[in-house]
C-alpha positions as CSV (number, residue, x, y, z in Angstrom):
1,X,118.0,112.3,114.0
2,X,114.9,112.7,112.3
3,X,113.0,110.0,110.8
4,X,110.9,110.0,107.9
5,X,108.2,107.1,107.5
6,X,104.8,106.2,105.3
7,X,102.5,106.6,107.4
8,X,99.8,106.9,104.0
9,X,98.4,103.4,104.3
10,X,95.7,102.5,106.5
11,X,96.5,99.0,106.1
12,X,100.3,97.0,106.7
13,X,101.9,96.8,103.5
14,X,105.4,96.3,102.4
15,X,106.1,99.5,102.4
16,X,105.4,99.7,106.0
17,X,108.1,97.5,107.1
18,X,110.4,98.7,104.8
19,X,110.5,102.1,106.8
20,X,112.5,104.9,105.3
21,X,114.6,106.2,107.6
22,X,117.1,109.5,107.1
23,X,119.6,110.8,109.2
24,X,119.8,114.7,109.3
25,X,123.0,115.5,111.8
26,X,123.3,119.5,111.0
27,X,127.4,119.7,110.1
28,X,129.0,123.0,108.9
29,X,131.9,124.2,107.7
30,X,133.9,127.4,107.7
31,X,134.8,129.8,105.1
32,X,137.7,131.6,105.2
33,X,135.5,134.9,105.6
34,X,134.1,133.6,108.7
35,X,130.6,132.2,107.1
36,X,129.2,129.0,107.4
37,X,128.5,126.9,104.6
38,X,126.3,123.5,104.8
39,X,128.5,120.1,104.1
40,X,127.5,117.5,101.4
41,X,126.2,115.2,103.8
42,X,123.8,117.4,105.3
43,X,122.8,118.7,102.5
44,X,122.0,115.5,100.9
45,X,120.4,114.0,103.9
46,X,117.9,117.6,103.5
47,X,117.7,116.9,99.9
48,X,116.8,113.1,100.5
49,X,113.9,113.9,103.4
50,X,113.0,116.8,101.2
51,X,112.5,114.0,98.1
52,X,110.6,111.1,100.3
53,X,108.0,113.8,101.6
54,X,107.0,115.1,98.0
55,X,106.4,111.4,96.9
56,X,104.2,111.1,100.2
57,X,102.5,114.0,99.4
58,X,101.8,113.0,95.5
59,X,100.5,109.7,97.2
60,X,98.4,111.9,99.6
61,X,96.9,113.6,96.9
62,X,96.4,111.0,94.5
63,X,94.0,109.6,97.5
64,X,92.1,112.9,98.0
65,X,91.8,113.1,94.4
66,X,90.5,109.4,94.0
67,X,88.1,109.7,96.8
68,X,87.0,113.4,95.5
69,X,86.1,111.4,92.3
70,X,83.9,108.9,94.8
71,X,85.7,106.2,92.9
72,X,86.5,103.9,96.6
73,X,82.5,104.7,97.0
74,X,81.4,103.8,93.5
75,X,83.0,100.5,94.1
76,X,81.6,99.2,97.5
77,X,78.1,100.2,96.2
78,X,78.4,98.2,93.1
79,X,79.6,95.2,95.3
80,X,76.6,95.7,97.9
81,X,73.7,96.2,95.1
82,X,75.5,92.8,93.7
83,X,75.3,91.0,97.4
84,X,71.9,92.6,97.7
85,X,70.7,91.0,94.3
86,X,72.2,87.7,95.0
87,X,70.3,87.5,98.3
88,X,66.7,89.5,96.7
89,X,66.9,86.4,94.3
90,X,67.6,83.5,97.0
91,X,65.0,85.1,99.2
92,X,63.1,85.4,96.1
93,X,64.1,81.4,95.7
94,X,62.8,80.2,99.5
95,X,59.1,82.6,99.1
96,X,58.7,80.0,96.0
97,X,59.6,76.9,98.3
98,X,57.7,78.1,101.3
99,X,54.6,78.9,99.1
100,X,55.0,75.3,97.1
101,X,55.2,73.5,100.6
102,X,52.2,75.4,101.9
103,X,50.5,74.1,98.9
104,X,51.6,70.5,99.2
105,X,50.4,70.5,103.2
106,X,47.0,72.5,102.7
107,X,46.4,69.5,99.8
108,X,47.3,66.7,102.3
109,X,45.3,68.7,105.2
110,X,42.3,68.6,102.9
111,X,42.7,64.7,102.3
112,X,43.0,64.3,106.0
113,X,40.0,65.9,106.5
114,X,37.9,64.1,103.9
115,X,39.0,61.0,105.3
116,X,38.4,61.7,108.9
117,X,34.6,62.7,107.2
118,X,34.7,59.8,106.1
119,X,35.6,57.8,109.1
120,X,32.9,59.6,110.6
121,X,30.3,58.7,108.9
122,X,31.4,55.3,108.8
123,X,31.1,55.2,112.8
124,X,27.8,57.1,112.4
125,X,26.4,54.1,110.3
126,X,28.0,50.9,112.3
127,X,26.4,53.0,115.5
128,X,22.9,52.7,113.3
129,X,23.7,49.4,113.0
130,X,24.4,48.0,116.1
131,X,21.3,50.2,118.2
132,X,19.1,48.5,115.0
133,X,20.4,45.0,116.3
134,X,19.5,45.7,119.8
């Protein structure tokens, strides 16, 4: 028995479980002149292998011929440049946070420090002050 099966697809499809299977069982008969003549069966069993390996091989070249054309490449480039874009812009998004926060703490880091100047010289003039009273 010999089986014939798609083995084409790198991934499970239908087609894989639905296996093609074809019995060849060599069966002869014999002429009157003493030659021997193929039956029907087996030579419809032949004719049936013969049929499911020329549709595997169109499929097979039908591959080669798409990736030859770089059409499975063309694709997955055209979906990375578009997840590339999508994260240049979001990174592009957080630079524009980052550098607004920055802003918003180096303004409140200058208040503090104008205020603790402040402070300082308010301690500086109640220490005047008190060594005046003494």
């Amino acid at each position: 028995m010999v089986q014939v099966r798609d083995l084409l697809s790198s991934k499970p499809t239908k087609k894989d479980e639905e296996k093609v299977e074809i019995e060849i069982i060599p069966e002869y008969l014999d002429t009157p002149t003493g030659k021997k003549v193929a039956t029907f069966e087996f030579a419809m069993s032949l004719a049936k292998a013969l049929e499911v390996l020329d549709e595997a091989e169109a499929s097979l070249e039908e591959r080669i011929e798409k990736i030859e054309k770089g059409e499975h490449l063309s694709k997955f480039f055209e979906k990375m440049e578009a997840r590339i874009s999508v994260i240049e812009k979001v990174l592009s998004d957080l630079e524009k946070n980052i550098q607004t926060e920055i802003g918003d703490l180096s303004d409140k880091l200058s208040a503090l420090i104008d205020a603790f100047h402040e402070l300082a010289e308010r301690v500086q003039r109640i220490e005047e002050l008190l060594q005046g009273l003494r």
